[in-house]
C-alpha positions as CSV (number, residue, x, y, z in Angstrom):
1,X,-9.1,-75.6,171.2
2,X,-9.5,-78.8,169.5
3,X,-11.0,-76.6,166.2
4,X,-8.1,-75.0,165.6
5,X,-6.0,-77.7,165.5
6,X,-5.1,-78.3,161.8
7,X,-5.5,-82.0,161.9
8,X,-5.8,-82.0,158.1
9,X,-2.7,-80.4,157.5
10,X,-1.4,-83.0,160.3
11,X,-2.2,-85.9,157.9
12,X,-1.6,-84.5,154.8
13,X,2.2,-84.0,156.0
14,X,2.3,-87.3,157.4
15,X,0.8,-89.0,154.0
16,X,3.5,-87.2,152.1
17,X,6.1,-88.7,154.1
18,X,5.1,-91.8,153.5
19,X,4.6,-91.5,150.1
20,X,8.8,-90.2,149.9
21,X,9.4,-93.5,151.8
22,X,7.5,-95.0,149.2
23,X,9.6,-93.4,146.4
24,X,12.7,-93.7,148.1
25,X,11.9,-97.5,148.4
26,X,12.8,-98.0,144.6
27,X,16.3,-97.0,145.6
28,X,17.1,-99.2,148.8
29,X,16.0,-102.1,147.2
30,X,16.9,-101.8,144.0
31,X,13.8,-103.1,141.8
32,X,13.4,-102.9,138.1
33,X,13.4,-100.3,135.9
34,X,9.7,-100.5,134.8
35,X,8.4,-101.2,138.4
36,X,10.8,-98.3,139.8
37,X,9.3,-95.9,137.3
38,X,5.5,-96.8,138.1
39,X,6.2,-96.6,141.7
40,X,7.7,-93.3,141.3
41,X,4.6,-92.0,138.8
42,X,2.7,-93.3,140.7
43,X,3.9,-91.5,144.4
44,X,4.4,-88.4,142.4
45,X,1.1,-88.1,141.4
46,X,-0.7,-88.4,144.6
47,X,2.0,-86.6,146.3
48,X,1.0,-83.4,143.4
49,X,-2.6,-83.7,144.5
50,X,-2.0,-83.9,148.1
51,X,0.2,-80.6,147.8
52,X,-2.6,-79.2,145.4
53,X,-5.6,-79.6,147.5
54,X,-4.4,-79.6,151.3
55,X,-1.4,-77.2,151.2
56,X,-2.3,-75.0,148.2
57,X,-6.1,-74.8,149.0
58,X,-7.2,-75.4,145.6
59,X,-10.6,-76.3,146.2
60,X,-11.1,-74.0,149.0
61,X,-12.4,-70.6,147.3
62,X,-14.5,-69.8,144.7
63,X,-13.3,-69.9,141.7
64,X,-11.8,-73.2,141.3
65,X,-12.6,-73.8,137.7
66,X,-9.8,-70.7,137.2
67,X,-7.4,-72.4,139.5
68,X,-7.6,-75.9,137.8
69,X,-7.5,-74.0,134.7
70,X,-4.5,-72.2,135.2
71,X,-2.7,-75.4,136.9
72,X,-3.6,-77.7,133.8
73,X,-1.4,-74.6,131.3
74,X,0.8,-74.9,133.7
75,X,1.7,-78.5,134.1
76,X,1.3,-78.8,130.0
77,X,3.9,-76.3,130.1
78,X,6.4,-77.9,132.0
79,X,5.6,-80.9,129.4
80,X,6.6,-79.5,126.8
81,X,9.7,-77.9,128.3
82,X,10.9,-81.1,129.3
83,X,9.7,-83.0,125.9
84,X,11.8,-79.8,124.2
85,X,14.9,-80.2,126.4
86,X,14.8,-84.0,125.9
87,X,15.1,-83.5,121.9
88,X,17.2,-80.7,122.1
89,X,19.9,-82.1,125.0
90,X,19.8,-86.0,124.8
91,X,17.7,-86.9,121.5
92,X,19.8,-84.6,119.1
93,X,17.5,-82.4,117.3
C-alpha cells in the first residue's frame, strides 16, 4: 500500500504552499519594491518548475526534448504578449 501512495505529489503540494506563503509575505509585511519583486521572481519560478515537473510530468515520458521545446515557445510567447500589451496599454505606443 505504501507504493501507491503519491508521496511526491504529497510534497510537491506542500512545497508550493509554502512558496505562496512566501510570496504572500511581501504583502503582510510590507518590504520594498526591489526586494518584493525578487521574492516574488524568485517564488514564481520555482513554483513554475515545481508545477512543470511534479504535476505536469514533464520529464516523465519520452520525448522530453519536444515538451521543453514546446514549453520554451510558449513561455516566449506570453513574453512578448505582455512586452506588447505593456507598450501598447501603459507605455503609449
Amino acid at each position: 500500500m505504501a507504493e501507491l501512495f503519491p508521496k511526491e505529489h504529497v510534497v510537491g503540494f506542500i512545497g508550493s504552499l509554502v512558496l505562496t506563503i512566501a510570496a504572500l509575505s511581501v504583502v503582510w509585511f510590507d518590504v520594498s519594491m526591489v526586494v518584493g519583486m525578487i521574492i516574488l521572481l524568485v517564488t514564481a519560478l520555482i513554483q513554475a518548475a515545481v508545477q512543470l515537473m511534479l504535476f505536469m510530468h514533464i520529464g516523465e515520458t519520452d520525448d522530453k526534448v519536444d515538451i521543453w521545446v514546446a514549453t520554451l515557445f510558449a513561455f516566449g510567447i506570453g513574453i512578448v504578449t505582455i512586452i506588447g500589451s505593456l507598450l501598447a496599454m501603459v507605455w503609449g505606443y
